[in-house]
Residue frames as a rotation matrix with the C-alpha (Angstrom) as fourth column:
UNK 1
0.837 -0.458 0.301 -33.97
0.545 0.646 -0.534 24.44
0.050 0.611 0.790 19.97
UNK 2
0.466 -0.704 0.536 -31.69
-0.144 -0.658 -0.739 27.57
0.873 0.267 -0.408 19.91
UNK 3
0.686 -0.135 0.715 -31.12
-0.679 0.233 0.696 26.90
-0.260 -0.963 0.068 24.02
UNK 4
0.975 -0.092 0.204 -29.92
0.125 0.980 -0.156 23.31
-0.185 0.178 0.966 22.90
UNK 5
0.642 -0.636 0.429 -27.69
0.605 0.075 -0.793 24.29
0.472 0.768 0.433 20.02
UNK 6
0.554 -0.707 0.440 -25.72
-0.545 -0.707 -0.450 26.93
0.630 0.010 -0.777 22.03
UNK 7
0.531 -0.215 0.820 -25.17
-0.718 0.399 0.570 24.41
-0.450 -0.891 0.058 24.91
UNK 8
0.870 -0.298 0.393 -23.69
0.415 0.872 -0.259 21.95
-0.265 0.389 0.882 22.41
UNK 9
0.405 -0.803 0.438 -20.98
0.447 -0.245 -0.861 24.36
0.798 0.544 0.259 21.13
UNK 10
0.352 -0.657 0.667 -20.06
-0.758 -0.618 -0.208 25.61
0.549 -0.432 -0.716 24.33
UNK 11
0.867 0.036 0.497 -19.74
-0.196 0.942 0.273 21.92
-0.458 -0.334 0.824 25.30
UNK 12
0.845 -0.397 0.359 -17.42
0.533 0.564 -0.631 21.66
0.048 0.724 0.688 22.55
UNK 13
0.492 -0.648 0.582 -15.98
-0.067 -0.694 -0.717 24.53
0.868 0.313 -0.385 22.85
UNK 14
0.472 -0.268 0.840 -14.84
-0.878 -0.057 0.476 23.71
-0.079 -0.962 -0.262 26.89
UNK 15
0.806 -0.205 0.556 -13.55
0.080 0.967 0.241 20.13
-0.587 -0.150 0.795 25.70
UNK 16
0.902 -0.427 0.061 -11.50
0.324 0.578 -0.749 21.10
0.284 0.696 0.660 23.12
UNK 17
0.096 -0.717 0.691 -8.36
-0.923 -0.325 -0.208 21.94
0.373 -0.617 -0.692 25.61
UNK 18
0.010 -0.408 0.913 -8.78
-0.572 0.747 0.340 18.52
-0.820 -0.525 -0.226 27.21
UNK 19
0.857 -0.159 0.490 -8.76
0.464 0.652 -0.600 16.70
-0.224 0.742 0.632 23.33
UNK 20
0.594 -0.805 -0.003 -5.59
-0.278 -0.202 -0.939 18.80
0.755 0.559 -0.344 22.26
UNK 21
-0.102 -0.982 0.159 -4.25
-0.896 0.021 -0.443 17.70
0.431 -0.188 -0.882 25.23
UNK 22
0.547 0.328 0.770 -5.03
-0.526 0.851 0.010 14.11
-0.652 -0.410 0.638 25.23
UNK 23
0.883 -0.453 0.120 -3.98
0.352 0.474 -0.807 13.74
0.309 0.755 0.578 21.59
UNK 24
0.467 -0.882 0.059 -0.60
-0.336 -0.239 -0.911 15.26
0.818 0.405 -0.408 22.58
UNK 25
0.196 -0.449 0.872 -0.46
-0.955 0.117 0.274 12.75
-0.225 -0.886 -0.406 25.31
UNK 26
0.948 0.281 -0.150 -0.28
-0.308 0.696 -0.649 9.81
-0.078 0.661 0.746 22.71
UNK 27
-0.018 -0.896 0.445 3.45
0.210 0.431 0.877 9.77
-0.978 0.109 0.180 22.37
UNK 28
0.738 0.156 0.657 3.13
0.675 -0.159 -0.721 11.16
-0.008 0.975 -0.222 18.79
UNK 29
0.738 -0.237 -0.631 6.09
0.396 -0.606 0.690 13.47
-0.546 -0.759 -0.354 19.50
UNK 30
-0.139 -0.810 0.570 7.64
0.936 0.080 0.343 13.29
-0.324 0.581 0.746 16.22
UNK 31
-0.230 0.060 -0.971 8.72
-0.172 -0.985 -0.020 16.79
-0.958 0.162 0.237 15.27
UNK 32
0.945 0.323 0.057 7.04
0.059 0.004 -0.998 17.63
-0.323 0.946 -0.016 11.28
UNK 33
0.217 -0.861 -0.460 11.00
-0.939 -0.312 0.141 17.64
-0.265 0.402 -0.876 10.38
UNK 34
-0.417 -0.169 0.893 11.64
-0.364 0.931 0.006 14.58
-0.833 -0.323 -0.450 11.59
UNK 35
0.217 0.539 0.814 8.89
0.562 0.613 -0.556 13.06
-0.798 0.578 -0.170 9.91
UNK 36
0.815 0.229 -0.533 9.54
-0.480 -0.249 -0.841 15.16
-0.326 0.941 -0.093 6.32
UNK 37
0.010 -1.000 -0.019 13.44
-0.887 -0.018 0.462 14.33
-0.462 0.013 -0.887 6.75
UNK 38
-0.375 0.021 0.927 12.18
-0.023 0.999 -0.032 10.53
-0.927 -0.033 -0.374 6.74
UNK 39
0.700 0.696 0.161 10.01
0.161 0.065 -0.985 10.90
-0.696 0.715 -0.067 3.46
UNK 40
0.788 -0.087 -0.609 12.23
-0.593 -0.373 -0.714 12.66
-0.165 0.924 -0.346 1.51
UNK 41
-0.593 -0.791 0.150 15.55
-0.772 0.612 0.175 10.24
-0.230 -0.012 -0.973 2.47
UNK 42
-0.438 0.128 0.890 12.98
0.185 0.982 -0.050 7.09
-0.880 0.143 -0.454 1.42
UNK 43
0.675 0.623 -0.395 11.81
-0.074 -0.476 -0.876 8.71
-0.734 0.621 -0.276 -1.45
UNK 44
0.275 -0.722 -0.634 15.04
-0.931 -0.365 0.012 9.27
-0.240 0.587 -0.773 -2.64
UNK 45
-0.670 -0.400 0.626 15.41
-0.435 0.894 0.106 4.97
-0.602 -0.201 -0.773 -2.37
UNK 46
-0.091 0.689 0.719 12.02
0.655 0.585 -0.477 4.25
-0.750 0.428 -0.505 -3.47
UNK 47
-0.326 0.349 0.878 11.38
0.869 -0.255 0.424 6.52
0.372 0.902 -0.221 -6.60
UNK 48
-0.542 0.528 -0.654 9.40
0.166 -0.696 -0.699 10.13
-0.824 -0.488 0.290 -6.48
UNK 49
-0.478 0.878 -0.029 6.41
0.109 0.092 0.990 8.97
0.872 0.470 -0.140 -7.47
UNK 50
-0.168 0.884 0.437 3.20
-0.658 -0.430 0.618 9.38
0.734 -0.184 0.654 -5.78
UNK 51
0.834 -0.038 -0.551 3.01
0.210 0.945 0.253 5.86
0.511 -0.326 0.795 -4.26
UNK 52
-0.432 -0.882 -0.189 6.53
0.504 -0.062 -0.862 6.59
0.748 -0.467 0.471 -2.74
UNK 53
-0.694 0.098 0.714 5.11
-0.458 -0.825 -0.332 9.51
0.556 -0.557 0.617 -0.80
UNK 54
0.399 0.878 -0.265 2.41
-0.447 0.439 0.779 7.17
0.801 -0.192 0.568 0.36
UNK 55
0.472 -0.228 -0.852 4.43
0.384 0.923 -0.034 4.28
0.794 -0.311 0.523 1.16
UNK 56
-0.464 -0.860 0.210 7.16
0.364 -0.401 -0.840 6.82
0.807 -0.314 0.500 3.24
UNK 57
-0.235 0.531 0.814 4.43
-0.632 -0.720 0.286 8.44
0.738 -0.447 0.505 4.63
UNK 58
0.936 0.281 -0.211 3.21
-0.161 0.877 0.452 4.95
0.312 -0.389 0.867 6.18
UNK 59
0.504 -0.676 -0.538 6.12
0.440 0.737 -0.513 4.16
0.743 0.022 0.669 6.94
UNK 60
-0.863 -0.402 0.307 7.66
-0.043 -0.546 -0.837 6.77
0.504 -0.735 0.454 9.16
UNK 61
0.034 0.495 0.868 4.02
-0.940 -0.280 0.197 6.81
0.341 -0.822 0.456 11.12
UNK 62
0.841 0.148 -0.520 4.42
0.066 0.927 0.370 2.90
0.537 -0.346 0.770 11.90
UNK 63
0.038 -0.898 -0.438 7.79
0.581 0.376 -0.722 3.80
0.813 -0.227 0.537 13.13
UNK 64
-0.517 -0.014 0.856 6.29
-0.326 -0.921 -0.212 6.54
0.792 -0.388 0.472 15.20
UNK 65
0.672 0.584 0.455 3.69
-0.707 0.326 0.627 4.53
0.218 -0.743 0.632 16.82
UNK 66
0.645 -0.549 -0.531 6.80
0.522 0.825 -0.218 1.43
0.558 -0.137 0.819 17.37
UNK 67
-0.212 -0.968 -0.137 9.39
0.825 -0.102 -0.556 3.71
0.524 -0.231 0.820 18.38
UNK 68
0.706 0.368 -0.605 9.48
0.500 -0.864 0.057 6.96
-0.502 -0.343 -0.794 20.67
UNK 69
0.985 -0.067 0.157 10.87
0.039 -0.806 -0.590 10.12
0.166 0.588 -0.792 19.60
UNK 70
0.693 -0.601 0.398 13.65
-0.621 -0.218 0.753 9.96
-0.365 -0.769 -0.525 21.88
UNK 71
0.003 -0.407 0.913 14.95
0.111 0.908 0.405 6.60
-0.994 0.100 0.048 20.56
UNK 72
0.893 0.355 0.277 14.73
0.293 0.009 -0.956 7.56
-0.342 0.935 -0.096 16.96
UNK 73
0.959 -0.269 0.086 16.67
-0.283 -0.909 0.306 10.57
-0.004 -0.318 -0.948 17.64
UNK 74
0.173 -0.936 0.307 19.61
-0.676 0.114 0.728 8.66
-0.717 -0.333 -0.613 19.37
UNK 75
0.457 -0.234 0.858 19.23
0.634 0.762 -0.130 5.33
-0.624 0.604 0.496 16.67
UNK 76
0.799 -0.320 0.509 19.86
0.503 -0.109 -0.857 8.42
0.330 0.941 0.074 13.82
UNK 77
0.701 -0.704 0.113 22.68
-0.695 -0.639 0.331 10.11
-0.161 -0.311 -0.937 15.82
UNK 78
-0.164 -0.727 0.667 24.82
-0.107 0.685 0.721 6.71
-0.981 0.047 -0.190 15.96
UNK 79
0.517 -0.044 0.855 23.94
0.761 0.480 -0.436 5.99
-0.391 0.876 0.282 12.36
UNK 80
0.940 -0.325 0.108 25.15
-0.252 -0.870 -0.423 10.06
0.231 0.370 -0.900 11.37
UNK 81
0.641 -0.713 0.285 28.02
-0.532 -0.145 0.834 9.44
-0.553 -0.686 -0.472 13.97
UNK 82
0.188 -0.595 0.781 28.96
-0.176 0.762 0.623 6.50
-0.966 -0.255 0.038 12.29
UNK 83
0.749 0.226 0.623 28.96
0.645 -0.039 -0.763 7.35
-0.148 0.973 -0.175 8.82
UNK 84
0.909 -0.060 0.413 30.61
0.069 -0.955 -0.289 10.69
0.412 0.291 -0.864 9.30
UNK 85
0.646 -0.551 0.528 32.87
-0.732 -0.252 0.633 10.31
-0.216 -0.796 -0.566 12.38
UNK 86
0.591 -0.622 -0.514 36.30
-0.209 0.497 -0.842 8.87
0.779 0.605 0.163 11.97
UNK 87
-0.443 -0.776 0.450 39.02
-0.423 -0.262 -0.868 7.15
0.791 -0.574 -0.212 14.49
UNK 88
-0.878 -0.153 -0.454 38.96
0.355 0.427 -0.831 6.68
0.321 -0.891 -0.321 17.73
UNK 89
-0.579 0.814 0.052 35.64
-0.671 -0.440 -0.596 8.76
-0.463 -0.380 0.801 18.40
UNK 90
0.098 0.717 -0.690 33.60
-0.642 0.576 0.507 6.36
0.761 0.393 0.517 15.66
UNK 91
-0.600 -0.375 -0.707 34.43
-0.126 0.917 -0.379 3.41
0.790 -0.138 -0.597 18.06
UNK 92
-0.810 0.585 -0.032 32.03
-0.221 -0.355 -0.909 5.17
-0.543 -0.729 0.416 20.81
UNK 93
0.420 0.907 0.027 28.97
-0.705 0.344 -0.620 4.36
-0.572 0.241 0.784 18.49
UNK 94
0.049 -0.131 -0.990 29.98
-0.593 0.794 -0.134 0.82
0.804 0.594 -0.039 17.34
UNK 95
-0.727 0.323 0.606 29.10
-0.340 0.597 -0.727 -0.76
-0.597 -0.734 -0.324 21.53
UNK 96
-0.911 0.411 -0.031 27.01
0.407 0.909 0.094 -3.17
0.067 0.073 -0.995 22.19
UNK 97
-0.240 0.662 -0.710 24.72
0.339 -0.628 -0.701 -0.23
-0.910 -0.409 -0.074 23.31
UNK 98
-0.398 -0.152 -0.905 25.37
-0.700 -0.588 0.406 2.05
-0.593 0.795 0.128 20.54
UNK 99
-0.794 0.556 -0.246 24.23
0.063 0.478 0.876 -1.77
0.605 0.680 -0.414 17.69
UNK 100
-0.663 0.693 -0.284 20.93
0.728 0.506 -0.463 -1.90
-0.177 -0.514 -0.839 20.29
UNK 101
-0.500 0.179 -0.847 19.96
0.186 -0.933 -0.307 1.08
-0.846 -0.312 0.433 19.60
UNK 102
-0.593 -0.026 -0.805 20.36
-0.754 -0.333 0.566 0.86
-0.283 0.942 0.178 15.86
UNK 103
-0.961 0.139 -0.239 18.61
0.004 0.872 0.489 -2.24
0.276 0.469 -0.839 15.84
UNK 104
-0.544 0.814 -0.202 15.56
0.597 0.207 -0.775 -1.01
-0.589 -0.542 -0.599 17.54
UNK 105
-0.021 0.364 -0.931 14.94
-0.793 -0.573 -0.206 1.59
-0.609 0.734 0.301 14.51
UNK 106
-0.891 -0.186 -0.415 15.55
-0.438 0.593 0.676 -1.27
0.120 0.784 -0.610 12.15
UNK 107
-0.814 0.579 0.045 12.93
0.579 0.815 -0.006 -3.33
-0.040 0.021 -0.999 13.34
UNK 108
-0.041 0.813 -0.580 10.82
0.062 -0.578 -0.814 -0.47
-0.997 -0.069 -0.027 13.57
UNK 109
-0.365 0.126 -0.923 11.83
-0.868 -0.405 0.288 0.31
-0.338 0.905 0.257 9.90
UNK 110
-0.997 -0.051 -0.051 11.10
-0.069 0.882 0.465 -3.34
0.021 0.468 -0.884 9.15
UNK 111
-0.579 0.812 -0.077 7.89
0.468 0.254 -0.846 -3.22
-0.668 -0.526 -0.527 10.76
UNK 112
0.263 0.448 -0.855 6.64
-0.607 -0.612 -0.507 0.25
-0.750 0.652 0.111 8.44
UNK 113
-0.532 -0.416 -0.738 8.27
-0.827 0.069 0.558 -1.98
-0.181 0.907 -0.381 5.56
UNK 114
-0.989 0.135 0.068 6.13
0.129 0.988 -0.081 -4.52
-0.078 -0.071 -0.994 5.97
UNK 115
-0.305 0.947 -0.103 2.92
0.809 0.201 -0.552 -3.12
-0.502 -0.251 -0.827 6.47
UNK 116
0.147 0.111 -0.983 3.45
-0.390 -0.907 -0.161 0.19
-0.909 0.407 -0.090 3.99
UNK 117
-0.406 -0.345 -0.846 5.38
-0.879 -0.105 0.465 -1.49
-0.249 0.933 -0.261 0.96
């Protein structure tokens, strides 16, 4: 039995290098900022209650598994850009590119709003 039981954990113990890198071949690439940034900015909309932190929580991973990191990234730059930036530079994130972008996080946010709240 003892024969057995070591051969099972050094089994395990040789796979788990090819599971840490499988799961980090998922496209899960949100950085833990990212994802807190998102909680606490819907939190601050929905209430900070318990049930908020849920719902947020759900909500940024549906937008993780809809959206890549990459595209998040650039959807909140044009939304920062365009809040913040004045003039002739705001007009660079107000293209047709620049609303596609912003509209592919929406639906993502629509998507977590739908199936979190």
């Amino acid at each position: 039995m003892q024969p057995l039981l070591s051969g099972i954990v050094l089994a395990l113990t040789l796979s788990l290098p090819f599971a840490i890198a499988a799961a980090a071949d998922t496209g899960d690439d949100y950085p833990t900022q990212a994802r807190a940034e998102y909680v606490f900015a819907c939190m601050a909309s929905n209430g900070q209650t318990q049930q908020a932190l849920r719902q947020c929580s759900c909500s940024i991973d549906v937008i993780a598994s809809v959206l890549p990191y990459s595209q998040y990234e650039e959807a909140e730059t044009v939304l920062r850009m365009r809040r913040s930036g004045g003039g002739y530079l705001a007009e660079t994130f107000r293209t047709r590119t620049a609303n596609d972008i912003v509209r592919d996080l929406q639906q993502a946010q629509a998507e977590g709003e739908i199936r979190c709240f």
